[in-house]
C-alpha positions in Angstrom: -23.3 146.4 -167.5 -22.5 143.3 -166.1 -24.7 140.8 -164.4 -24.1 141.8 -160.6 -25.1 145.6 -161.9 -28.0 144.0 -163.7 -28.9 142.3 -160.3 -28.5 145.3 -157.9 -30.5 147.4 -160.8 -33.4 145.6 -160.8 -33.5 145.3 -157.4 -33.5 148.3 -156.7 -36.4 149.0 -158.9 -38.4 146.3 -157.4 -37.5 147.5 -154.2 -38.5 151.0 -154.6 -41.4 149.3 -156.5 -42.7 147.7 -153.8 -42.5 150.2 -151.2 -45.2 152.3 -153.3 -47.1 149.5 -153.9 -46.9 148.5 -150.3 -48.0 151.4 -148.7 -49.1 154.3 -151.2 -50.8 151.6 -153.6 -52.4 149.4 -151.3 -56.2 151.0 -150.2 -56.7 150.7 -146.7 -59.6 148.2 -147.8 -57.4 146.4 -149.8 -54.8 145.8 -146.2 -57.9 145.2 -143.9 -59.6 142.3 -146.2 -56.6 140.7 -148.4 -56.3 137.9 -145.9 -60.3 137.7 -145.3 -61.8 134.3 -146.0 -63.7 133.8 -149.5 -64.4 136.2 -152.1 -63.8 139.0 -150.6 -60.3 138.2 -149.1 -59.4 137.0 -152.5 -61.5 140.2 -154.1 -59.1 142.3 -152.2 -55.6 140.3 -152.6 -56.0 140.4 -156.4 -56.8 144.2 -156.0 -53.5 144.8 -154.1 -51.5 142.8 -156.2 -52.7 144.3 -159.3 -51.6 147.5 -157.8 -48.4 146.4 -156.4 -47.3 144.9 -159.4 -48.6 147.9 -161.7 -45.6 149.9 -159.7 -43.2 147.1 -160.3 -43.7 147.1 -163.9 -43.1 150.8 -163.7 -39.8 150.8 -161.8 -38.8 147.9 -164.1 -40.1 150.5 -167.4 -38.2 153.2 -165.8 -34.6 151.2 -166.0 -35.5 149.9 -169.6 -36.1 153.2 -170.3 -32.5 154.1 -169.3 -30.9 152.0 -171.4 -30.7 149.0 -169.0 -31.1 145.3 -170.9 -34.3 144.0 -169.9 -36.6 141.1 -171.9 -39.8 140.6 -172.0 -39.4 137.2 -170.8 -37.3 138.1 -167.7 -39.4 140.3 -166.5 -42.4 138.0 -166.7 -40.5 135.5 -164.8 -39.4 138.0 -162.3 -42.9 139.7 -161.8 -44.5 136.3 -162.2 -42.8 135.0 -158.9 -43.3 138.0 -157.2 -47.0 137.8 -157.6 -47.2 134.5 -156.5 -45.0 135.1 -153.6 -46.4 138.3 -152.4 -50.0 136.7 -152.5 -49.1 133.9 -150.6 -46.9 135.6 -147.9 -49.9 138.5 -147.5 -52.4 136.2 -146.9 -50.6 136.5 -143.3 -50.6 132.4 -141.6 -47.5 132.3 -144.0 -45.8 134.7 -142.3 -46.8 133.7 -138.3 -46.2 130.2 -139.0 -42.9 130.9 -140.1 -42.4 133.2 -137.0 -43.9 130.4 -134.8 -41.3 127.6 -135.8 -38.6 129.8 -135.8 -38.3 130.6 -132.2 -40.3 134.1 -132.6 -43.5 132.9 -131.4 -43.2 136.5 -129.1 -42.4 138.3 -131.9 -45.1 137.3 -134.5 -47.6 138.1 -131.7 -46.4 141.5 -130.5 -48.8 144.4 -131.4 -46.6 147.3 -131.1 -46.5 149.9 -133.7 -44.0 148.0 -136.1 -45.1 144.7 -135.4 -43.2 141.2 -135.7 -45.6 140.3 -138.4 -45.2 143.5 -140.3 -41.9 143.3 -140.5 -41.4 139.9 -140.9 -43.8 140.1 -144.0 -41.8 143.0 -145.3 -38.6 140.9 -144.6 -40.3 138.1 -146.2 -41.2 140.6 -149.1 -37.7 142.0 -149.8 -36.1 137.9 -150.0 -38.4 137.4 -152.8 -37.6 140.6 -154.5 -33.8 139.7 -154.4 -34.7 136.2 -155.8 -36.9 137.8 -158.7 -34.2 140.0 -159.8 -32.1 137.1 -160.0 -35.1 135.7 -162.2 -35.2 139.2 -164.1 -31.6 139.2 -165.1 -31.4 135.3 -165.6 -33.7 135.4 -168.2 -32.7 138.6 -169.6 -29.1 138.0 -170.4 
């Protein structure tokens, strides 16, 4: 397979990934508090994230298991960008102050069923997938 397969694999994966770990994983505790203030904002962030992430590494085990060429070390730096990018974009300001200085101040505060600051988070979400599957395949080929 060559490297633009390898890409669109794992992204794939990780995408699928993170939709279960988004919004089958995630405890409804987990979403409410993840962005609370002390421990418990942080108690509940590295609960989701352990979650999330548990699904990634399974999407990632499922193409490895397949016969797709996958290291150790690219999926660590992969997985370790997403965790550090999907903790900081959930703890929500990230998100509305990118919405605020981009002209979507409307947007970030509309409260309709799929709000601006859902998607934009999930937006923000899958732009950070694509770049650790570039991170994935980088490091495994």
């Amino acid at each position: 397979m060559d490297s633009a397969g390898l890409v669109a694999a794992v992204f794939v994966a990780l995408f699928a990934g993170h939709h279960v770990g988004d919004h089958v994983a995630q405890t409804d505790w987990q979403a409410k508090h993840k962005a609370s203030p002390g421990w418990t904002g942080w108690r509940a962030m590295a609960g989701h994230l352990v979650g999330y992430h548990a699904c990634m590494v399974a999407a990632l085990g499922g193409l490895a298991a397949v016969g797709v060429p996958l290291t150790w070390v690219g999926c660590a730096a992969g997985l370790g960008f997403s965790v550090v990018s999907h903790g900081f974009l959930d703890r929500r300001w990230p998100v509305r102050w990118v919405l605020e200085h981009t002209g979507s101040r409307d947007f970030a505060a509309s409260q309709t069923p799929l709000h601006g600051g859902y998607l934009a988070d999930q937006s923000l979400h899958v732009g950070c997938l694509f770049v650790s599957s570039l991170l994935v395949v980088a490091f495994s080929v």
